[in-house]
C-alpha positions in Angstrom: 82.1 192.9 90.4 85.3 195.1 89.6 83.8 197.1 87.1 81.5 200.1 88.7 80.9 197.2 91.7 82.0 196.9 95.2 84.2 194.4 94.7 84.5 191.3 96.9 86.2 189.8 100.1 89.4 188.0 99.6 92.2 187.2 101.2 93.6 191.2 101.0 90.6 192.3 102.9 86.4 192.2 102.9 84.5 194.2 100.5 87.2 193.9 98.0 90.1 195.7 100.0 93.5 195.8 98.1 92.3 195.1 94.6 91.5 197.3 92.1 87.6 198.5 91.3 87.5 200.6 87.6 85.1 203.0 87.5 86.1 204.7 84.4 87.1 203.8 81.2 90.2 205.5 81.4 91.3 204.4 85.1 91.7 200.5 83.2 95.5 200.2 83.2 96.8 197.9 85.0 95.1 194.7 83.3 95.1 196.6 80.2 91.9 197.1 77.9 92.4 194.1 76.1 93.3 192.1 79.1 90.4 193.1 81.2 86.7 191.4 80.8 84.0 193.5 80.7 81.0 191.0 80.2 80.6 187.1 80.1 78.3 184.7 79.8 77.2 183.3 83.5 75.2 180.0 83.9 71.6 180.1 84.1 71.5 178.5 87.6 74.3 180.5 88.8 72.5 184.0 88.3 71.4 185.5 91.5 72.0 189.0 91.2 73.2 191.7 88.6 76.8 191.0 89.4 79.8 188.2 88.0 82.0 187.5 91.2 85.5 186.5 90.1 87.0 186.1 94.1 90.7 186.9 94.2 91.2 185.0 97.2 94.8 182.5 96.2 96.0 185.0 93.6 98.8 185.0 92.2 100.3 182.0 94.3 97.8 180.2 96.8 96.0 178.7 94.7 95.1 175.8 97.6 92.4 179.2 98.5 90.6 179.5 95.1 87.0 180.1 95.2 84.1 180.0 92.8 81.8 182.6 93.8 80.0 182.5 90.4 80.3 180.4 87.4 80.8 181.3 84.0 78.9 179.6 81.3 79.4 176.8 79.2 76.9 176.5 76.4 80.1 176.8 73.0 81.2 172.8 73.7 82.1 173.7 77.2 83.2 177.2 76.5 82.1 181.0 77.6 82.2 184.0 75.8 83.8 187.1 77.4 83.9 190.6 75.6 86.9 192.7 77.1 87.4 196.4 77.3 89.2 197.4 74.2 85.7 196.1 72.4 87.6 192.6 71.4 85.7 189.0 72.6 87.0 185.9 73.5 85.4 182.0 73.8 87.3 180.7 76.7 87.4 176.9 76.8 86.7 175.6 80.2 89.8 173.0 81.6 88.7 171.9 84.7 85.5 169.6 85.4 84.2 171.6 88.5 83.8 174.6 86.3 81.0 173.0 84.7 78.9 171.3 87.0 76.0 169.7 85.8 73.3 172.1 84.4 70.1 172.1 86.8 67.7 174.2 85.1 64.9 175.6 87.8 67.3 175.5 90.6 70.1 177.5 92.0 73.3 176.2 92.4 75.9 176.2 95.4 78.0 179.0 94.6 81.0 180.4 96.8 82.6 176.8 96.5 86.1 176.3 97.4 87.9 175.2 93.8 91.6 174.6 94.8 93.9 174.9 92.3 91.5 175.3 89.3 93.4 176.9 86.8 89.7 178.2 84.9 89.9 180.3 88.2 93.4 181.7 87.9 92.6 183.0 84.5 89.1 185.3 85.3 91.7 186.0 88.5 94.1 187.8 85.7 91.7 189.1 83.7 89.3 190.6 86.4 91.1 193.3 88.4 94.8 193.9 89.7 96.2 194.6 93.3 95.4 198.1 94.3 99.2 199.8 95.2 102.9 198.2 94.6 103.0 194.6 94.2 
C-alpha cells in the first residue's frame, strides 16, 4: 500500500495523510532499503485486492489503536516471508495468536480488525512506511 499505492487512513489523516508513499526506488530513505518490505506473503483468505494494507494507525506509541487491515501469511511453522528493497528476504515468525487466525480456505476473512497491542503489527508498522515531514 506504500509502495506506488495510495496509502491508507490512519490516525494522521484518511487516504494515508502524513506517512510516507515511495514511488521510486531512490525516494526509499527513511526506512532504509533493507528496512523497508517490498513483497510478502498474504493469506489466502485474506486476498481481496492487488494491495498488502499495513495501517499505521497506534504508531509509534498507541498501540491500544492497532489494526489488521490485512494479514500476512503463515504457511513456514507460523512464519511469512517478506523480500525488502535492497533485494535481501526475511521469514518473520508470527508472536501473537490473532495474527494467525484459523485458515478458512473458500471464504473471506474479517479484515480491518482492531488488534491492540499486537506487537506482529508494530513490526510491518516499522518496516512499511515512515511519517511524511519532522517527527
Amino acid at each position: 500500500m506504500w509502495l506506488n499505492g495510495p496509502g491508507w487512513g490512519s490516525a494522521r489523516g484518511a487516504s494515508g495523510k502524513g506517512w510516507r508513499k515511495f514511488f521510486k526506488i531512490d525516494s526509499i530513505t527513511d526506512p532504509s532499503p533493507s528496512s523497508l518490505f517490498v513483497f510478502l506473503d498474504e493469506r489466502e483468505d485474506s486476498i481481496n485486492d492487488g494491495t498488502f494494507v499495513v495501517d499505521m494507525a497506534g504508531w509509534p506509541n498507541t498501540p491500544s489503536q492497532h489494526r489488521m487491515i490485512d494479514y500476512p501469511a503463515s504457511y513456514h511453522n507460523a512464519a511469512g516471508g517478506f523480500s525488502f528493497a535492497d533485494g535481501h528476504s526475511e521469514i518473520k515468525k508470527w508472536q501473537d495468536p490473532r495474527t494467525l487466525p484459523e485458515l478458512k480456505r473458500g471464504q473471506q476473512m474479517p479484515l480491518n480488525v482492531p488488534s491492540p497491542n499486537n506487537r506482529d503489527i508494530v513490526w510491518m508498522q516499522e518496516r512499511a512506511t515512515s511519517p511524511d515531514g519532522p517527527r
